[in-house]
PDB file of the backbone (N, CA, C, O) and the ligand in Angstrom, with CONECT records:
HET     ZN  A 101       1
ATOM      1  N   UNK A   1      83.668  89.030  83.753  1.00  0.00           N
ATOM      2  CA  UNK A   1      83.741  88.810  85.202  1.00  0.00           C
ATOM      3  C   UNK A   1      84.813  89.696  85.817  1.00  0.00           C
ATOM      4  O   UNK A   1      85.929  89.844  85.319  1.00  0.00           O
ATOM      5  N   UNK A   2      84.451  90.190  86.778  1.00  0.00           N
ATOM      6  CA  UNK A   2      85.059  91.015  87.670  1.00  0.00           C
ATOM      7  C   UNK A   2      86.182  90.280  88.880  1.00  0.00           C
ATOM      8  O   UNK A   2      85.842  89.871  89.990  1.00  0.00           O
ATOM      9  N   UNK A   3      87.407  90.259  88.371  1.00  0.00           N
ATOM     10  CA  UNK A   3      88.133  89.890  89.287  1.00  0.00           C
ATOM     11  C   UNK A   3      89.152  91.276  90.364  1.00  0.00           C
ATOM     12  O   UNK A   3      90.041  92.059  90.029  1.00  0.00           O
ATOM     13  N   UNK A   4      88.599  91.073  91.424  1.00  0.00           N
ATOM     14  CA  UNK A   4      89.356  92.104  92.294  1.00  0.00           C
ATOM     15  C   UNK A   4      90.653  91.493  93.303  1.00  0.00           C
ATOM     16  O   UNK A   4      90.487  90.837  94.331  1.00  0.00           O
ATOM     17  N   UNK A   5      91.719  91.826  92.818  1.00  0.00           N
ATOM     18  CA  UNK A   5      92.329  91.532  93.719  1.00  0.00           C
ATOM     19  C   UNK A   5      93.048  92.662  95.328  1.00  0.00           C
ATOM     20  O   UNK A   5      93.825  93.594  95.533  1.00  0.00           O
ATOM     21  N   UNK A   6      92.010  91.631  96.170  1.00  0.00           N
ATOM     22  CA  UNK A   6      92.017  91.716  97.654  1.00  0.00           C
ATOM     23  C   UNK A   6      93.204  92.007  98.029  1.00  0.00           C
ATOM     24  O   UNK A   6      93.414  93.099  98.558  1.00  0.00           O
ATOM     25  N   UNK A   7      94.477  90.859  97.783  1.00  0.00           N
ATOM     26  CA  UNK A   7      95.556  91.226  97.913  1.00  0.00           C
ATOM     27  C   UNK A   7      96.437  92.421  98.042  1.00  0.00           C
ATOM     28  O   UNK A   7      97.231  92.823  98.891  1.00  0.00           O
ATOM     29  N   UNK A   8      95.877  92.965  96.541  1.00  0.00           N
ATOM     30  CA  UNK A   8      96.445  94.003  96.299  1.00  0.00           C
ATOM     31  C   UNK A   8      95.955  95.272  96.988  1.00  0.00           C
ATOM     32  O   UNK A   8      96.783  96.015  97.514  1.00  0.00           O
ATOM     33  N   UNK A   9      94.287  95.642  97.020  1.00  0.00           N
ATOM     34  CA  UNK A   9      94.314  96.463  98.119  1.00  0.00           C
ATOM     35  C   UNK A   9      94.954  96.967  99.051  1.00  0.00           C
ATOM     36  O   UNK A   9      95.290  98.136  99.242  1.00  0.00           O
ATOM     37  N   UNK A  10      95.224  95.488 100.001  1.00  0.00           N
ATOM     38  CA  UNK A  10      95.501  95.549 101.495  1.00  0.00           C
ATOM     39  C   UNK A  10      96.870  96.560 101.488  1.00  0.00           C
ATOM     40  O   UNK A  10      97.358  97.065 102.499  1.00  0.00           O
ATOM     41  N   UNK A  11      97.215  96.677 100.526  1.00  0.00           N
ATOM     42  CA  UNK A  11      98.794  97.158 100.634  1.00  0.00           C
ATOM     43  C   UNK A  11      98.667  98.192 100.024  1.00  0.00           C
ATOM     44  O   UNK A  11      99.671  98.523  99.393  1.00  0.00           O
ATOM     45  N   UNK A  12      97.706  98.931  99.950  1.00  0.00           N
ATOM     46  CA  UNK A  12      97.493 100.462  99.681  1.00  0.00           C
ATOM     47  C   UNK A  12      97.997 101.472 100.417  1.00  0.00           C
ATOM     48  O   UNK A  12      97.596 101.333 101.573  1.00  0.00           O
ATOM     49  N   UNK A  13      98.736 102.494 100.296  1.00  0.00           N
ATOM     50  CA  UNK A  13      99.278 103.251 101.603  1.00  0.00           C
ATOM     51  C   UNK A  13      98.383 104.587 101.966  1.00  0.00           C
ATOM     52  O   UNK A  13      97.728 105.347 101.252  1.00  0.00           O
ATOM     53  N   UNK A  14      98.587 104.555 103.112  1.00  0.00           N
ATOM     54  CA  UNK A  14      97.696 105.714 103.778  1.00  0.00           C
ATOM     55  C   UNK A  14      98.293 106.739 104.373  1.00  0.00           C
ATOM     56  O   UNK A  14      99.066 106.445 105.285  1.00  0.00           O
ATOM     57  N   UNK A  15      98.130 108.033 104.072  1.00  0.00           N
ATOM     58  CA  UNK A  15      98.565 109.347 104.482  1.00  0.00           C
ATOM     59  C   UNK A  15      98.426 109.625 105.946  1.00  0.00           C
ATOM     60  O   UNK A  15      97.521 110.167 106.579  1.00  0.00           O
ATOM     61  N   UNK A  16      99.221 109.265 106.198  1.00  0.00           N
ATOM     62  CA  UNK A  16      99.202 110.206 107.533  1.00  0.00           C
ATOM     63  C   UNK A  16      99.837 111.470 107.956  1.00  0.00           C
ATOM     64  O   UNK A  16     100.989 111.732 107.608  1.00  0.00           O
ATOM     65  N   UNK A  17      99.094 112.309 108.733  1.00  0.00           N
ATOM     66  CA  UNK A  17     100.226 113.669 109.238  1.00  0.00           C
ATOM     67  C   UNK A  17     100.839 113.036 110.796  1.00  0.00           C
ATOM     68  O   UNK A  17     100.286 112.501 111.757  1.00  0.00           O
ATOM     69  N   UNK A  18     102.194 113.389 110.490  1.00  0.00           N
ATOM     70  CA  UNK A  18     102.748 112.642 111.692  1.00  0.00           C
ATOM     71  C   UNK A  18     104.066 113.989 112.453  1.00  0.00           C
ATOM     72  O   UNK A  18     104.861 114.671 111.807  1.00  0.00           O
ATOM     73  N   UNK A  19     103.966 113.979 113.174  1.00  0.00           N
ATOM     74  CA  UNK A  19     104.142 115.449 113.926  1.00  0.00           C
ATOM     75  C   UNK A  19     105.637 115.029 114.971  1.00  0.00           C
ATOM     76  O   UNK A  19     105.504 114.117 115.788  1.00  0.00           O
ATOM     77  N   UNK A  20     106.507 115.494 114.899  1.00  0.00           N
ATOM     78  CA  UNK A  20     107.595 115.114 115.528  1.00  0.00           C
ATOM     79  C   UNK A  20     107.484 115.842 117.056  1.00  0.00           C
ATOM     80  O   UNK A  20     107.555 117.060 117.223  1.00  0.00           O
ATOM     81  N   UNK A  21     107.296 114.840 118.140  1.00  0.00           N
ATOM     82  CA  UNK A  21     106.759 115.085 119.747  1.00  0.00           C
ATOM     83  C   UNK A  21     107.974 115.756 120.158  1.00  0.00           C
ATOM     84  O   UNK A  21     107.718 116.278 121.243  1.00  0.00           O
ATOM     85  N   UNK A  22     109.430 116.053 119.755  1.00  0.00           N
ATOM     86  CA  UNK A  22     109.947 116.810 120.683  1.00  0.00           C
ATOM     87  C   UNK A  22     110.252 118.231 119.801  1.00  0.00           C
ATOM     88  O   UNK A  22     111.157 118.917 120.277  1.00  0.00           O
ATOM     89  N   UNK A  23     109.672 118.698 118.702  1.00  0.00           N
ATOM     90  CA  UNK A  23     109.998 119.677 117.989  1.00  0.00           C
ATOM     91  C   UNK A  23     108.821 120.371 117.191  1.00  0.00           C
ATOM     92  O   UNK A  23     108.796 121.540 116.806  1.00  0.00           O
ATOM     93  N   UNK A  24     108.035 119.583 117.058  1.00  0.00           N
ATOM     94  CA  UNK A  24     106.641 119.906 116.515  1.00  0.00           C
ATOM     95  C   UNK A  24     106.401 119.640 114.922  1.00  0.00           C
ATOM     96  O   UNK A  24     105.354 119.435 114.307  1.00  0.00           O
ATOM     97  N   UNK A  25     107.595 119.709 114.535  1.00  0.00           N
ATOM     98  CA  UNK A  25     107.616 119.465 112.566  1.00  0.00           C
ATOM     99  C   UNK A  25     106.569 118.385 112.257  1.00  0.00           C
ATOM    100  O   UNK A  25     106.440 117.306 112.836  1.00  0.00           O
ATOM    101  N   UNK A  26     105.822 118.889 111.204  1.00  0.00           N
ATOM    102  CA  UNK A  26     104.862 117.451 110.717  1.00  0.00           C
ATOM    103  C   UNK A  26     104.773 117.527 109.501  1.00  0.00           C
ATOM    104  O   UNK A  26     104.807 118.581 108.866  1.00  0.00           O
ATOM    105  N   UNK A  27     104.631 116.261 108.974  1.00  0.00           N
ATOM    106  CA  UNK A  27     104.901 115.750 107.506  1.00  0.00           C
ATOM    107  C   UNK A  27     104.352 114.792 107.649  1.00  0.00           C
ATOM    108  O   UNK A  27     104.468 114.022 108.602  1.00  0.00           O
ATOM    109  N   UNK A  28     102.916 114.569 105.710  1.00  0.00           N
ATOM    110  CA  UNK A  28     102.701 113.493 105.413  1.00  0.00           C
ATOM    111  C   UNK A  28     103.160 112.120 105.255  1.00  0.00           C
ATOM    112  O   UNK A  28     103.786 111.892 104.220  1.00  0.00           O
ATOM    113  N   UNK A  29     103.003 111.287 105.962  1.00  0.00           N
ATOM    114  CA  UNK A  29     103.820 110.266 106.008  1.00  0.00           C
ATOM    115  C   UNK A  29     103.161 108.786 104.980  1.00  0.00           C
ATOM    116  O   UNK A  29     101.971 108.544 105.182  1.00  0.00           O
ATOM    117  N   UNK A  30     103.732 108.069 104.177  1.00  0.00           N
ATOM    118  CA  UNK A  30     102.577 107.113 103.542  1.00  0.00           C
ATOM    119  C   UNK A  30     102.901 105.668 104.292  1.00  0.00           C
ATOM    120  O   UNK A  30     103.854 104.962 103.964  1.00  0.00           O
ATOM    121  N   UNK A  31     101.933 105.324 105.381  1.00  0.00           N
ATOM    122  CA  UNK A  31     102.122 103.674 105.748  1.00  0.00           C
ATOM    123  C   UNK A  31     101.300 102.864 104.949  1.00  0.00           C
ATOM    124  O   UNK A  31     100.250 103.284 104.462  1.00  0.00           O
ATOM    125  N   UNK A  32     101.667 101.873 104.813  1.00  0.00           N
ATOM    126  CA  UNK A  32     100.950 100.490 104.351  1.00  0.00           C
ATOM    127  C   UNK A  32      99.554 100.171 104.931  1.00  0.00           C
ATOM    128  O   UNK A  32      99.730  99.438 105.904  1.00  0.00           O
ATOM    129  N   UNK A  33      98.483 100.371 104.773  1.00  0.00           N
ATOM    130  CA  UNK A  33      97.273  99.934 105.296  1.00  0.00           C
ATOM    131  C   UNK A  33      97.136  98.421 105.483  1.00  0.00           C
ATOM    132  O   UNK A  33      96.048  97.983 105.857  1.00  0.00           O
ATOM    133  N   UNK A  34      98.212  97.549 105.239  1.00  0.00           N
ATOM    134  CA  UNK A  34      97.881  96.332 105.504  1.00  0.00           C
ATOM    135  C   UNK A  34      98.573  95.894 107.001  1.00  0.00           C
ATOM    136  O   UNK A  34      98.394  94.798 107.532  1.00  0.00           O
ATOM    137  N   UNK A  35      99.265  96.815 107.468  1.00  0.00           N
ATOM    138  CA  UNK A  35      99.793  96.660 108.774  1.00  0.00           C
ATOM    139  C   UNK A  35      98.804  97.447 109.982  1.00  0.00           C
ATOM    140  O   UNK A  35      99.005  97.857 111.125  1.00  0.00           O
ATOM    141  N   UNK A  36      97.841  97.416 109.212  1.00  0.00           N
ATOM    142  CA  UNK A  36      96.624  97.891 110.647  1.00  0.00           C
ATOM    143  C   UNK A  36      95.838  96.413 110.024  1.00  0.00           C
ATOM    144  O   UNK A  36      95.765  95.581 110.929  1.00  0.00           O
ATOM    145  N   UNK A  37      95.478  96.109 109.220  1.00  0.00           N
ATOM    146  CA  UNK A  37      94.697  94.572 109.577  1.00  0.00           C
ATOM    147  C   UNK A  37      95.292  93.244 109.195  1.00  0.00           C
ATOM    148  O   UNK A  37      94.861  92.295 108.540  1.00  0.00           O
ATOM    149  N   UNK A  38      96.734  93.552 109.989  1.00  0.00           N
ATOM    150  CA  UNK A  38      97.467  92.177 110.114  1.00  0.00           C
ATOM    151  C   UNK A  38      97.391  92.738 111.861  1.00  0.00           C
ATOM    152  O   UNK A  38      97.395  91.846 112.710  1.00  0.00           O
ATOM    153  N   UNK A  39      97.343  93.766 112.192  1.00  0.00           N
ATOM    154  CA  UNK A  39      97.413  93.734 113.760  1.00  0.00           C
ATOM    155  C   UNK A  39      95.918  93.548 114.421  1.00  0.00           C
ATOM    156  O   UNK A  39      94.845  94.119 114.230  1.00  0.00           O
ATOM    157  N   UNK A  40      96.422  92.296 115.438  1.00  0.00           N
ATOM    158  CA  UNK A  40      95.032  91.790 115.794  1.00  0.00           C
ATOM    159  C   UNK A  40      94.360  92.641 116.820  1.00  0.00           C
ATOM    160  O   UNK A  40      93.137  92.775 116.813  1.00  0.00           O
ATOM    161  N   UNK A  41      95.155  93.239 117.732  1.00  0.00           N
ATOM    162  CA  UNK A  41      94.505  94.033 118.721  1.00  0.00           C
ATOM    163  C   UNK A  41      95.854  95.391 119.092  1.00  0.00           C
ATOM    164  O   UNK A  41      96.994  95.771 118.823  1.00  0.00           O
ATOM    165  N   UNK A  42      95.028  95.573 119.633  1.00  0.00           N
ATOM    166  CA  UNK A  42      96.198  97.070 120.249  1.00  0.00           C
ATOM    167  C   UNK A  42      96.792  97.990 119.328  1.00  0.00           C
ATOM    168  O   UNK A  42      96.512  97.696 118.166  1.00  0.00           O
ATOM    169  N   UNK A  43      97.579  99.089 119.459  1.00  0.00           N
ATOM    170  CA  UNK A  43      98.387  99.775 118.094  1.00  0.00           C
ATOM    171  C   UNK A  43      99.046  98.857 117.591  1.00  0.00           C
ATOM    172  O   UNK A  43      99.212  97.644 117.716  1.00  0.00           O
ATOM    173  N   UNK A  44      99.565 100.126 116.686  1.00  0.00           N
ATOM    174  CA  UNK A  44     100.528  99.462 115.827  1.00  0.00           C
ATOM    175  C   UNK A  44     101.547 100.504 115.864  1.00  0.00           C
ATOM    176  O   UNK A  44     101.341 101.642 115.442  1.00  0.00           O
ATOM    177  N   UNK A  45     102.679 100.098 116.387  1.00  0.00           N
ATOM    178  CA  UNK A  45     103.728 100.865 116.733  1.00  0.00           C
ATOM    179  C   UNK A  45     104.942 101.000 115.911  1.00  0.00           C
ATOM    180  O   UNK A  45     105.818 100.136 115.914  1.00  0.00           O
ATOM    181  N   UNK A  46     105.016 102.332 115.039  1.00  0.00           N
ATOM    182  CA  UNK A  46     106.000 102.636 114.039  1.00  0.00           C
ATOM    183  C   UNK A  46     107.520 103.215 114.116  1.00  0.00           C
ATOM    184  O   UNK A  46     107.503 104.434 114.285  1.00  0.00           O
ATOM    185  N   UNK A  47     108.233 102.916 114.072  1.00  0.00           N
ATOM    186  CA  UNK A  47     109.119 103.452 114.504  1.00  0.00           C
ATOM    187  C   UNK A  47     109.876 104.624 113.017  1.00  0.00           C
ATOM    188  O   UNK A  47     110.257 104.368 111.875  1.00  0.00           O
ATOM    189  N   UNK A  48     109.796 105.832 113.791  1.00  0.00           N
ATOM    190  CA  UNK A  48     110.050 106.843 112.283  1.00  0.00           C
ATOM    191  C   UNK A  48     111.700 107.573 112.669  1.00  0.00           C
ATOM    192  O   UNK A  48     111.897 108.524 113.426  1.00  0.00           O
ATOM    193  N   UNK A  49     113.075 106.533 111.637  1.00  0.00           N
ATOM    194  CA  UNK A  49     113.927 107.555 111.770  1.00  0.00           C
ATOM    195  C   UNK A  49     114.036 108.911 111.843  1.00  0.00           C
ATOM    196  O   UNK A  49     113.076 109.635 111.578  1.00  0.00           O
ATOM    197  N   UNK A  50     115.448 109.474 112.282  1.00  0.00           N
ATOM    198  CA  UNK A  50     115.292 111.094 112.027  1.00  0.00           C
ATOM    199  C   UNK A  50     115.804 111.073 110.264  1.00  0.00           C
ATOM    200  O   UNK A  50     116.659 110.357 109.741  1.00  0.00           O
ATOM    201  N   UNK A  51     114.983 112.068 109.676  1.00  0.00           N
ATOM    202  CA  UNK A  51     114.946 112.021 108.746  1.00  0.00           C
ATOM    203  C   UNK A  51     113.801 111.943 107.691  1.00  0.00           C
ATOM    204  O   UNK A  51     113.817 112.482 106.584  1.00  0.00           O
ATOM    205  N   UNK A  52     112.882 111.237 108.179  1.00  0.00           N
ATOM    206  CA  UNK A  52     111.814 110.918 107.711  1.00  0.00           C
ATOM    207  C   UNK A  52     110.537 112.068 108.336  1.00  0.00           C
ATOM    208  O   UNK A  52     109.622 112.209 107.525  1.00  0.00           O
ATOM    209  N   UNK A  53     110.461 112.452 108.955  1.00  0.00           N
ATOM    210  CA  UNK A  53     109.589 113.852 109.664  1.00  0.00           C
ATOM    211  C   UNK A  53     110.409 114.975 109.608  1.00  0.00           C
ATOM    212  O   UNK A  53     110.269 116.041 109.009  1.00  0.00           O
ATOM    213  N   UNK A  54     111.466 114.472 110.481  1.00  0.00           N
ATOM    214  CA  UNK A  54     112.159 115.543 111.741  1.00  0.00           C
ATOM    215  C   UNK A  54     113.461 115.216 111.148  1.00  0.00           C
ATOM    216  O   UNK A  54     113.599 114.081 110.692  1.00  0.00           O
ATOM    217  N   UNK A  55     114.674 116.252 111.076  1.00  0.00           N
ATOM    218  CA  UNK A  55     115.546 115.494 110.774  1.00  0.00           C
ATOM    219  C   UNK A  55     116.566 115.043 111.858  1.00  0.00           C
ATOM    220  O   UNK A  55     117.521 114.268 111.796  1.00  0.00           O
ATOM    221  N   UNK A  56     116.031 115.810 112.907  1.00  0.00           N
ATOM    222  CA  UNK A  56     116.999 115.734 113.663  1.00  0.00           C
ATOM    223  C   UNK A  56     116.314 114.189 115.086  1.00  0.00           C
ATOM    224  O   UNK A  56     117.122 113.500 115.710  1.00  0.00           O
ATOM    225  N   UNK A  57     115.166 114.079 115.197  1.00  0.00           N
ATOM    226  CA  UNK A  57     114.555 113.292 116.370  1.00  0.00           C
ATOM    227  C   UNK A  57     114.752 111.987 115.251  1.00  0.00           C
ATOM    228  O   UNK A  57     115.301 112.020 114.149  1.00  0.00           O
ATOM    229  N   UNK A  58     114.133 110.898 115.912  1.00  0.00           N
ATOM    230  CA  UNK A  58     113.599 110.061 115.829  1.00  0.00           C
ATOM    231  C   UNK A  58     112.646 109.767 116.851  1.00  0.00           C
ATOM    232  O   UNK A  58     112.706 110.361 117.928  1.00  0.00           O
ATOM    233  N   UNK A  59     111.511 108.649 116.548  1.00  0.00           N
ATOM    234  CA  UNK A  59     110.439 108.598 117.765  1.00  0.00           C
ATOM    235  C   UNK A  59     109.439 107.408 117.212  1.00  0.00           C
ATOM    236  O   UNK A  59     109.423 106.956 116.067  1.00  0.00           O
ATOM    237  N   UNK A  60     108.598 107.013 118.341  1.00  0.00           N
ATOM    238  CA  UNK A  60     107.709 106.190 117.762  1.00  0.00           C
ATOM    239  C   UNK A  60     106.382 106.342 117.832  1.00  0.00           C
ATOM    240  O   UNK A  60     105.894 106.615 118.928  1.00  0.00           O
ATOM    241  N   UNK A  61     105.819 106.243 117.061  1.00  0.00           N
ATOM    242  CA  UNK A  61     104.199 107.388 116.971  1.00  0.00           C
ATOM    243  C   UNK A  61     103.204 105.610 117.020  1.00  0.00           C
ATOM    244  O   UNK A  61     103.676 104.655 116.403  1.00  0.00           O
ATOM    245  N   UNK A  62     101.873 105.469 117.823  1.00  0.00           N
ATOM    246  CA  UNK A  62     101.097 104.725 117.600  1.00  0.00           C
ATOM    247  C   UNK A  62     100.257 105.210 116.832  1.00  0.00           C
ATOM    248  O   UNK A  62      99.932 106.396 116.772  1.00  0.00           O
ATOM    249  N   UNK A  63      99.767 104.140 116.063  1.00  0.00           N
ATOM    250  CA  UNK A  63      98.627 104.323 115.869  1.00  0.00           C
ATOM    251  C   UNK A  63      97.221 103.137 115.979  1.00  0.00           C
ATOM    252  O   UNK A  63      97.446 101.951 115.737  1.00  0.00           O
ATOM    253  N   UNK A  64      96.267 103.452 116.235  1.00  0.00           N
ATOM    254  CA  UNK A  64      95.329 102.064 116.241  1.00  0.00           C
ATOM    255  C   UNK A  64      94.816 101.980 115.329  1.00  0.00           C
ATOM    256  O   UNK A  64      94.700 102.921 114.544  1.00  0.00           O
ATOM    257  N   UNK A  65      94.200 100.463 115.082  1.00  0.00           N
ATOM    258  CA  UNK A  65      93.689  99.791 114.048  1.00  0.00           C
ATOM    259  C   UNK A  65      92.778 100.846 112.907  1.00  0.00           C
ATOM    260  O   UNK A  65      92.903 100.792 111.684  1.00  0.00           O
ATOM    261  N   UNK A  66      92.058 101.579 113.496  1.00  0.00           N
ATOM    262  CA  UNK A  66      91.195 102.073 112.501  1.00  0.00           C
ATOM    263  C   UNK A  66      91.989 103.548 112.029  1.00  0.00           C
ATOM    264  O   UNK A  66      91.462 104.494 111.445  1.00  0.00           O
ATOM    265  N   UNK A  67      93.107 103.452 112.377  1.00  0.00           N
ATOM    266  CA  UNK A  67      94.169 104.799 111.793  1.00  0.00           C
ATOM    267  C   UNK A  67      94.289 106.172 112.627  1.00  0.00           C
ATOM    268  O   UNK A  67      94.942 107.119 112.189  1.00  0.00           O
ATOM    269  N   UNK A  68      93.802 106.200 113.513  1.00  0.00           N
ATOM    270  CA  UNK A  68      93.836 107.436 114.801  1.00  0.00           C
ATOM    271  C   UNK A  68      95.522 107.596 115.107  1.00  0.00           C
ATOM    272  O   UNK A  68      96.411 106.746 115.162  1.00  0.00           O
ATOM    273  N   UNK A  69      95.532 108.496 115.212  1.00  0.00           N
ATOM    274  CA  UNK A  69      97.345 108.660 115.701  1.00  0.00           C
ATOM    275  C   UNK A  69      96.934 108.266 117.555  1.00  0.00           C
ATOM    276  O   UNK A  69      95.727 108.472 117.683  1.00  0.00           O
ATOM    277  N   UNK A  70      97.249 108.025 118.250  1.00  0.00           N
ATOM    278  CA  UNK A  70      97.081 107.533 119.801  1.00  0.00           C
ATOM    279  C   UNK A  70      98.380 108.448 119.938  1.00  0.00           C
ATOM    280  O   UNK A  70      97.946 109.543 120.298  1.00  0.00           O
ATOM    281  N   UNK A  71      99.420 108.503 119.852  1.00  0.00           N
ATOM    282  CA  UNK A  71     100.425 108.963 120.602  1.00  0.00           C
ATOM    283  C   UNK A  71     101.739 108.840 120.581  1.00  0.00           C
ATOM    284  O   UNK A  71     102.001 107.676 120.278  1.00  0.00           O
ATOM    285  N   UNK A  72     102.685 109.454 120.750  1.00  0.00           N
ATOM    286  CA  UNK A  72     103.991 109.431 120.169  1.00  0.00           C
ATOM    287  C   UNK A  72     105.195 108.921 120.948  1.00  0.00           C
ATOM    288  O   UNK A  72     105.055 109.505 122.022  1.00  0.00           O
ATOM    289  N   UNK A  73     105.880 108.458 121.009  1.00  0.00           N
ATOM    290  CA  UNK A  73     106.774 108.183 121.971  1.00  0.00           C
ATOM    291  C   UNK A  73     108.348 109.016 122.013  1.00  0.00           C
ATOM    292  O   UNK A  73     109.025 108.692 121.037  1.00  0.00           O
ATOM    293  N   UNK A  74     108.616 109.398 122.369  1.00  0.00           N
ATOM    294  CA  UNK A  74     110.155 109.992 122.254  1.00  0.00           C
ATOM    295  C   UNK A  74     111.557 108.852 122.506  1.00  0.00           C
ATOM    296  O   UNK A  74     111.879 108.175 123.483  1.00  0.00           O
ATOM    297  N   UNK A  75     112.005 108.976 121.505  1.00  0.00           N
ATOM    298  CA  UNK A  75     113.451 107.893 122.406  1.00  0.00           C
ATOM    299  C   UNK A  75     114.730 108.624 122.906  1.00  0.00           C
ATOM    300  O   UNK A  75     115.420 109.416 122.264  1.00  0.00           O
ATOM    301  N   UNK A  76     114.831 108.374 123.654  1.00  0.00           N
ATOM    302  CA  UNK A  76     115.937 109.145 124.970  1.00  0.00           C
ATOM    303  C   UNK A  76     117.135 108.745 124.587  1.00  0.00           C
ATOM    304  O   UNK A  76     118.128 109.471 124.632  1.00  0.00           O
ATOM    305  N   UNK A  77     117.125 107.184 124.055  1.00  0.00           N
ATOM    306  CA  UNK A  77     118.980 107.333 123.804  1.00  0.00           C
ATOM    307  C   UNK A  77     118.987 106.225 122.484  1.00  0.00           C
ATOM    308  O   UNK A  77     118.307 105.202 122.412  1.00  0.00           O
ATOM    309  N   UNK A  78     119.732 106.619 121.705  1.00  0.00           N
ATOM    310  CA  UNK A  78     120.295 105.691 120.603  1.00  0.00           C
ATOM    311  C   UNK A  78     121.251 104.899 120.768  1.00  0.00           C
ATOM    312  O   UNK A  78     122.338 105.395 121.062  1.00  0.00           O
ATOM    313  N   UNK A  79     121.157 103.739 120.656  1.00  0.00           N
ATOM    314  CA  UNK A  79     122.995 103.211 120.638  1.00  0.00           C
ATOM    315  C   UNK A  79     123.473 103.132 119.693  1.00  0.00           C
ATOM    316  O   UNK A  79     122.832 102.663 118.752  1.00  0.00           O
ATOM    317  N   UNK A  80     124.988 103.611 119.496  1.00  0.00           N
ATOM    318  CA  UNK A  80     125.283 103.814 117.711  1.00  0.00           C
ATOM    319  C   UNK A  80     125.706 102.295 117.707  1.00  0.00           C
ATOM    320  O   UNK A  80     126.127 101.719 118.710  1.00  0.00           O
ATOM    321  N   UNK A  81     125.491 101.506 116.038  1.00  0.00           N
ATOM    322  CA  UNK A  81     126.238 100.614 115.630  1.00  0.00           C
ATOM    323  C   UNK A  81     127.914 100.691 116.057  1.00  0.00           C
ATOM    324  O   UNK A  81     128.410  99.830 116.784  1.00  0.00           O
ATOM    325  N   UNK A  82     128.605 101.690 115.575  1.00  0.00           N
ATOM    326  CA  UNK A  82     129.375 101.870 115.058  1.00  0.00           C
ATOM    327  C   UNK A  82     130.563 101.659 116.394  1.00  0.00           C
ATOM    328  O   UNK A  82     130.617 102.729 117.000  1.00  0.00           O
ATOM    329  N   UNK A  83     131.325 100.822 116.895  1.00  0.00           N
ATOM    330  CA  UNK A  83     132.526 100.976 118.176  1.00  0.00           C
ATOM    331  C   UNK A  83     132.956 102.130 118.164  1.00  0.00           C
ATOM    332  O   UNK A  83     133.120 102.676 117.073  1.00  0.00           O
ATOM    333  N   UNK A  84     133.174 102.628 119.038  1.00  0.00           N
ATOM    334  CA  UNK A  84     134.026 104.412 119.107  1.00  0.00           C
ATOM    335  C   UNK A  84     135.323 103.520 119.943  1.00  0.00           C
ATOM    336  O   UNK A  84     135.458 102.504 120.625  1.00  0.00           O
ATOM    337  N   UNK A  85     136.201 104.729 119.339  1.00  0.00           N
ATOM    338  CA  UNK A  85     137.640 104.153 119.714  1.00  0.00           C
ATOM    339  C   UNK A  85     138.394 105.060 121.160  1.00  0.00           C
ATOM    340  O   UNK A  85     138.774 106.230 121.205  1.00  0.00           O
ATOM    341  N   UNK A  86     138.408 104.178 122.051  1.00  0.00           N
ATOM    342  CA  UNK A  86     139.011 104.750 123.537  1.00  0.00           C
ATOM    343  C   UNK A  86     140.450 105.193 122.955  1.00  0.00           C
ATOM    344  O   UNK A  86     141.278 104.659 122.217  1.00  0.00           O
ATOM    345  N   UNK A  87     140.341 106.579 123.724  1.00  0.00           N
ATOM    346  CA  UNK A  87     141.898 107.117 123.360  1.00  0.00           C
ATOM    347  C   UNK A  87     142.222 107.400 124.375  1.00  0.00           C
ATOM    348  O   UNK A  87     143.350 107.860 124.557  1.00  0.00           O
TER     349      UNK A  87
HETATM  350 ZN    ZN A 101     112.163 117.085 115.898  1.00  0.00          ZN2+
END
């Protein structure tokens, strides 16, 4: 008997080319295919440090359920963790 586990599928990762919107750099990226059918409707919105494409951007790329890139978002300002010290 053939036991398949479903489970394990869902969490297969999927290649994507993912293209950094304020510089153009693109690199295969591997997401989890189980975070497009845990999302019930609309994208699914990733958020990709700098580092991971681009080294220098960060940004947030959609994508919808059936894996289409929809569109990228740029982020304009970071807030650092870190207190900076008034001198
Ligand atoms: Zn860039």
């Amino acid at each position: 008997m053939l036991n398949i586990n479903y489970k394990k599928l869902e969490s297969i990762m999927r290649e994507f080319n993912i293209s950094c919107p304020t510089c153009g750099i693109d690199k295969i990226v591997k997401i989890p295919t189980e975070i497009f059918s845990k999302k019930e409707s609309g994208c699914v919105k990733i958020h990709v440090p700098a580092g991971i494409v681009c080294s220098d951007h960060q940004f947030v790329v959609f994508i919808d359920q059936k894996g289409i890139i929809r569109g990228y978002e740029k982020i304009d300002l970071i807030l650092a963790t870190k207190t900076t010290e008034l001198k």
